[in-house]
C-alpha positions in Angstrom: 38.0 26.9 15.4 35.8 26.7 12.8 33.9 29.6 12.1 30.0 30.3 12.4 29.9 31.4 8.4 31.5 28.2 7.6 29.5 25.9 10.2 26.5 27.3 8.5 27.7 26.3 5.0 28.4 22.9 5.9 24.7 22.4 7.5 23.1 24.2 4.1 25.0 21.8 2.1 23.9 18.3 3.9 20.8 16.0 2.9 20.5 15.4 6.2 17.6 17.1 7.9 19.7 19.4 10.6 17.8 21.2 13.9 20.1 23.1 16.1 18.3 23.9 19.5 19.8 26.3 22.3 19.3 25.3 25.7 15.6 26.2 26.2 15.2 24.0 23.4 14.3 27.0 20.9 15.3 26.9 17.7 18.5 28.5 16.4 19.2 27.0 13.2 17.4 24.9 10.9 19.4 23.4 7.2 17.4 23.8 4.1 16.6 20.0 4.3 15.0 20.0 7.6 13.0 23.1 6.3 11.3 20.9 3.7 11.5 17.5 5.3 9.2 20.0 8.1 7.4 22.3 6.1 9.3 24.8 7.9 10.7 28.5 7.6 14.1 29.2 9.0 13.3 33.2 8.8 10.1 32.8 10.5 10.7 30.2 13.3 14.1 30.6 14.6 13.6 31.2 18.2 10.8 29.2 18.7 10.3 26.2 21.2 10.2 23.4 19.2 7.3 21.9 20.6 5.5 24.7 19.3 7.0 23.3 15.6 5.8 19.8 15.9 2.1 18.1 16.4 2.4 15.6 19.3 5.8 15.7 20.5 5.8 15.4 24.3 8.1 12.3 24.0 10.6 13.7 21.6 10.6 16.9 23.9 10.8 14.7 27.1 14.1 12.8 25.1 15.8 16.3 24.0 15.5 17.6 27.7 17.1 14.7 29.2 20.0 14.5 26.5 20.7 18.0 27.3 20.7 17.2 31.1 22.4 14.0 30.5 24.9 15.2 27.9 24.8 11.7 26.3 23.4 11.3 23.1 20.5 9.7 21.8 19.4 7.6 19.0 16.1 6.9 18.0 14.7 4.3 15.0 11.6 4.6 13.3 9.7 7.3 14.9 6.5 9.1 13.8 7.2 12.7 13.2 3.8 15.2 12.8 4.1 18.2 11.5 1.4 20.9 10.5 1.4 23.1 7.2 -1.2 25.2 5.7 -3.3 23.3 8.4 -2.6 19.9 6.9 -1.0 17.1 9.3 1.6 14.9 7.6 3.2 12.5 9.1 6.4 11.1 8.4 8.5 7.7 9.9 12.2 8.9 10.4 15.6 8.5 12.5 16.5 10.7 14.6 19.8 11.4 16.2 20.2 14.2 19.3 23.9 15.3 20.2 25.1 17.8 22.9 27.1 20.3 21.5 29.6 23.1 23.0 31.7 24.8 20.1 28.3 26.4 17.7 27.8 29.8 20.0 23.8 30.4 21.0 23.1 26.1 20.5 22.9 23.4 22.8 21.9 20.5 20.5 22.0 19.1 17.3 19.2 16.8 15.8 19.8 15.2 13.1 16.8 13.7 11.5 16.7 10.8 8.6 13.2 10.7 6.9 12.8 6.5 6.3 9.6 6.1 4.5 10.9 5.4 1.3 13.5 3.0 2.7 10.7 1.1 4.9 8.2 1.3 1.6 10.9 -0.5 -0.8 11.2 -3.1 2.0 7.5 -3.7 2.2 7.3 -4.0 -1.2 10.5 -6.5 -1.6 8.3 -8.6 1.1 5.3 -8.1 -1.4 7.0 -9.0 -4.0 8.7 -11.9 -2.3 5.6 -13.6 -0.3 3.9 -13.5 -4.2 6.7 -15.5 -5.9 6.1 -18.0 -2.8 2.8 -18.1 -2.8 2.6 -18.7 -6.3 5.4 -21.6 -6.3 3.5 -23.6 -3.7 0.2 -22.7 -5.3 1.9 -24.5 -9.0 3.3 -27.3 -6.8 -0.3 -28.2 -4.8 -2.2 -27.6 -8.4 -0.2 -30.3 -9.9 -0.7 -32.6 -6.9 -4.0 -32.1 -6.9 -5.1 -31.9 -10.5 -3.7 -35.5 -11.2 -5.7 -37.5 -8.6 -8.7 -35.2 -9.2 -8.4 -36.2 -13.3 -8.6 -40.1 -12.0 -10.8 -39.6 -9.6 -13.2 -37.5 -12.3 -12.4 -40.5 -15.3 -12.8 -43.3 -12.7 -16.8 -41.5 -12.2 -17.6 -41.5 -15.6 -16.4 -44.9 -16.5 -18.5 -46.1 -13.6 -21.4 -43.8 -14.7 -21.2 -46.2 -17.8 -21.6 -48.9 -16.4 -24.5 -48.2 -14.0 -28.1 -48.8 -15.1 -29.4 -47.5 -12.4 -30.3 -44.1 -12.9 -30.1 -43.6 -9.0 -26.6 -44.1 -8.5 -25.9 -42.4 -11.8 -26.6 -39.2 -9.5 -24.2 -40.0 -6.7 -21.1 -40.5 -10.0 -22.6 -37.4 -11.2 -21.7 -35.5 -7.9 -18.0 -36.8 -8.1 -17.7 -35.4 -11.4 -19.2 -31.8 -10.7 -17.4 -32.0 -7.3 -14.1 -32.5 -8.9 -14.8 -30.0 -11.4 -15.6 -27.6 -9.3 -11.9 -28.4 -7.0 -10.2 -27.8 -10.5 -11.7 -24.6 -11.3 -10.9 -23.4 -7.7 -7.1 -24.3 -8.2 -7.4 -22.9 -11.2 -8.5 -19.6 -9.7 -5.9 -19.9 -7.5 -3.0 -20.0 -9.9 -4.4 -15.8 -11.5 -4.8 -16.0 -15.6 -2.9 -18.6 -17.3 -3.4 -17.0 -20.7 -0.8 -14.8 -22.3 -1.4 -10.9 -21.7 -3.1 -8.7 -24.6 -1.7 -5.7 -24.4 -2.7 -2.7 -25.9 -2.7 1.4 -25.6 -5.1 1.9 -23.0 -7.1 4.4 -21.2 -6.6 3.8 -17.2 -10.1 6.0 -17.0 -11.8 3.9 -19.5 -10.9 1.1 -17.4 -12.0 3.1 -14.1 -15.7 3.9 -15.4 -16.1 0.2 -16.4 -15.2 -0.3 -12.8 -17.5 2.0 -11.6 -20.1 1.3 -13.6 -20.4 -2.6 -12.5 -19.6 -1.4 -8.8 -22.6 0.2 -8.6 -24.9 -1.4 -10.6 -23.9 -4.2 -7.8 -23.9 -2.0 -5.2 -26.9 0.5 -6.1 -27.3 3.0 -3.9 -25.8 1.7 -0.6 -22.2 2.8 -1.9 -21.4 6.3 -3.4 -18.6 6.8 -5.5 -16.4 9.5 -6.0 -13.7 9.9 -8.8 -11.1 12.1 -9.0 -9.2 11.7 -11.6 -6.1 13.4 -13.1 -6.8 14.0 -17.0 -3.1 14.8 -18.0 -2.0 10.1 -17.5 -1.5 9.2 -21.3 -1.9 6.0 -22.2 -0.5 2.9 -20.7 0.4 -0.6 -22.6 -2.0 -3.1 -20.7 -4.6 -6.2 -20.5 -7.8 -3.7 -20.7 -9.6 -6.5 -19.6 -7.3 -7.8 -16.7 -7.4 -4.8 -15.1 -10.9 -4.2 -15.2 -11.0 -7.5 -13.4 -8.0 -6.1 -10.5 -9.8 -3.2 -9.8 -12.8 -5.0 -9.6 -11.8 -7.2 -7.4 -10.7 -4.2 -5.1 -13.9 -2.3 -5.5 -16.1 -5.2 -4.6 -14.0 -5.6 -1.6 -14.5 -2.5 -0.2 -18.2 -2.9 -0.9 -18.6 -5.6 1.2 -16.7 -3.8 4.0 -19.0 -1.2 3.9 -22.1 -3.6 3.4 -20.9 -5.5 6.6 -21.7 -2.1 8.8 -25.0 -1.8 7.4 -27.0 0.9 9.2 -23.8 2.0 10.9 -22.5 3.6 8.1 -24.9 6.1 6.5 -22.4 7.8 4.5 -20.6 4.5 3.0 -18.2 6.3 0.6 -15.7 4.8 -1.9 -13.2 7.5 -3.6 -11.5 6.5 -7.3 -8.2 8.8 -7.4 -5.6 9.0 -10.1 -2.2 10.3 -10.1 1.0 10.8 -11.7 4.3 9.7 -9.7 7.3 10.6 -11.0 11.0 8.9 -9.8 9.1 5.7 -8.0 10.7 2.4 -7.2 8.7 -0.5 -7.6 10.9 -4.3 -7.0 14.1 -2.7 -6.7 13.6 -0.9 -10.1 13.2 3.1 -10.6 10.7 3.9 -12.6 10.5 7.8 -13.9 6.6 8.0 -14.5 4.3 5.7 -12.4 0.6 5.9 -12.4 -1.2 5.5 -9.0 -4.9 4.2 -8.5 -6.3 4.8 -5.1 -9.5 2.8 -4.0 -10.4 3.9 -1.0 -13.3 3.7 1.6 -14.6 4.8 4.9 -15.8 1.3 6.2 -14.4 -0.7 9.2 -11.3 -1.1 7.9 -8.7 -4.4 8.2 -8.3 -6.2 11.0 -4.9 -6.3 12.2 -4.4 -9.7 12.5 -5.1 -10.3 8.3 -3.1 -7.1 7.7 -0.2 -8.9 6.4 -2.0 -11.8 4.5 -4.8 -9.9 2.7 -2.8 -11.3 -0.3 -2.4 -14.9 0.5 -5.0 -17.0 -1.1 -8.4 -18.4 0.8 -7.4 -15.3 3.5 -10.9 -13.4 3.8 -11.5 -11.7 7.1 -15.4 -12.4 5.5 -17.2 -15.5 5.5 -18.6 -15.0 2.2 -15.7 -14.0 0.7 -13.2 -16.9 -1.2 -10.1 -14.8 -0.4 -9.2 -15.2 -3.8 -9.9 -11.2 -5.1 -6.9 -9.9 -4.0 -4.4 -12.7 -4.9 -5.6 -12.7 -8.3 -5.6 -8.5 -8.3 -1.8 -8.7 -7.0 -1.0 -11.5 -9.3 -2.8 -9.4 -13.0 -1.1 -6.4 -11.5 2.2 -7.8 -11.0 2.2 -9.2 -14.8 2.0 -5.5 -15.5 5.1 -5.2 -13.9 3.6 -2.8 -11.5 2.7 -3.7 -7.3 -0.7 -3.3 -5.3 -0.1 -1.9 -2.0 -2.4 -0.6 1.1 -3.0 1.1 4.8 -5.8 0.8 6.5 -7.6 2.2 10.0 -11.2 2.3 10.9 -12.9 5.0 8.8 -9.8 4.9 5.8 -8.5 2.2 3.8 -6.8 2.5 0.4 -5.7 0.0 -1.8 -2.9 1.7 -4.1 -2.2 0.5 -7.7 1.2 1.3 -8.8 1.5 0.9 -12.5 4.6 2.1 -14.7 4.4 4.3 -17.5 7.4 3.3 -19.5 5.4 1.3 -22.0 3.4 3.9 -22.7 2.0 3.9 -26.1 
């Protein structure tokens, strides 16, 4: 029999978020990992019915009552916990396992609960990461199929233009040659920079107030932008220039979301945030000091449908648009070594900059 002093050690000691409920689903016992995976206090809430512990939870309280009728247990995968703390909602994707239990006196079930988010981040970034190397294989491949028919078709123009005395035709060789000029510079735009990478010590905020300086003086005063910025990021080894041109890429974005809900949107905001992240993995690698750039904006957000190919070349949910911003942003960020990722829902989308600190200089 194993005693309650030592059954409590045991569920101190795991990394695994533990609940024990009795059977009026109160809580008996919470572990010190479910305390801060909830933003809970075992002191203070023991006793309490656990719907009274978690925002929106009819279905997980509907699940718990009929495993304790049942006396089967339950599994379920990826499920959106909310909790509240200090009046904030966070919300968290997690496993969760309920089990009924007879030999703990004064508890009923066991839940044990397996925060994901991490897990299901690296493997959105792995796809990231993955879907770029792709992309950018086939987009080498069709460049070199199509810059070499494009070179013949461009010399086979101006030979012809030669030989023309007829200044009226001239114009129709002129268009091939400013046609096929202009296909090259797109494919060219396509591949991201194809010069090496200056780097050198720079300011992330320097680069941030370029940004927001050439946002607005685009934008005037149809966007406003708010910065907050964390003062204590040193220095970073980086293309100064290359990123000016990522974010930029970003920020204009998310002006033309909010310029395509003109007069809907009286309060078109775009917020510049900076922060330290310390012990982040980025491609498989763990990096101990990351910088983070959110660009975020209270426009219409993206539709769901492009969600997963904002990054894919020529993909613009906008008519105007090339669908080139983002590839190229992705592709200078990637060169850094670091990944661009984003969420988005009508009234909130943030693009997130992930940079590592490393190489700082």
């Amino acid at each position: 029999m194993i005693s309650e002093q030592l059954h409590t050690r045991l569920l101190e000691n795991l990394s695994t978020a533990i609940l024990l409920l009795d059977d009026k689903l109160c809580l008996s016992h919470i572990n010190a990992a479910a305390e801060s995976l909830l933003g809970l206090s075992g002191n203070r809430h023991v006793g309490e019915p656990i719907d009274m512990l978690l925002v929106d939870a009819q279905s997980t309280v509907q699940t718990l009552r009929e495993t304790l009728e049942s006396g089967r247990p339950h599994t379920r995968r990826e499920a959106i916990l909310t909790t509240s703390s200090g009046g904030k909602i966070d919300k968290s994707t997690v496993d969760y396992t309920i089990t009924p239990i007879e030999d703990i006196p004064g508890s009923a079930l066991i839940v044990e609960i397996q925060p994901i988010d991490r897990l299901l981040r690296i493997s959105r970034e792995e796809t990231l990461f993955s879907a770029q190397e792709s992309t950018h294989a086939l987009l080498k491949g069709m460049a070199h199929e199509i810059k070499n028919p494009l070179g013949g078709l461009r010399g086979a123009a101006q030979l012809l233009e030669h030989e023309l005395n007829d200044d009226g035709l001239k114009e129709y060789t002129q268009i091939i040659i400013d046609e096929s000029d202009r296909l090259r510079n797109l494919v060219d735009r396509m591949l991201g920079p194809a010069k090496a990478q200056t780097l050198e010590p720079t300011n992330i905020h320097e680069v941030l107030e370029r940004v927001r300086q050439l946002t607005e003086a685009e934008a005037g005063t149809r966007v406003k932008i708010r910065r907050d910025y964390d003062p204590s990021i040193p220095d970073l080894s980086a293309d100064r220039e290359r990123l000016i041109q990522a974010t930029l890429n970003i920020t204009r974005n998310a002006v033309q979301a909010l310029s395509s809900q003109a007069g809907e949107n009286d309060n078109a905001k775009i917020t510049i945030t900076t922060r330290i992240i310390r012990q982040f993995t980025i491609g498989g690698q763990n990096h101990r000091l990351v910088c983070r750039i959110d660009i975020c904006d209270n426009g219409p957000g993206i539709p769901e449908d492009l969600q997963d190919k904002v990054f894919i070349p020529m993909v613009s949910g906008h008519a105007s648009n090339s669908g080139l911003g983002l590839s190229i942003a992705q592709s200078i960020v990637n060169q850094h070594h670091g990944l661009i990722a984003f969420t988005s829902e009508v009234g909130d989308t943030c693009f997130s900059i992930y940079l590592p600190l490393e190489t700082s200089v």
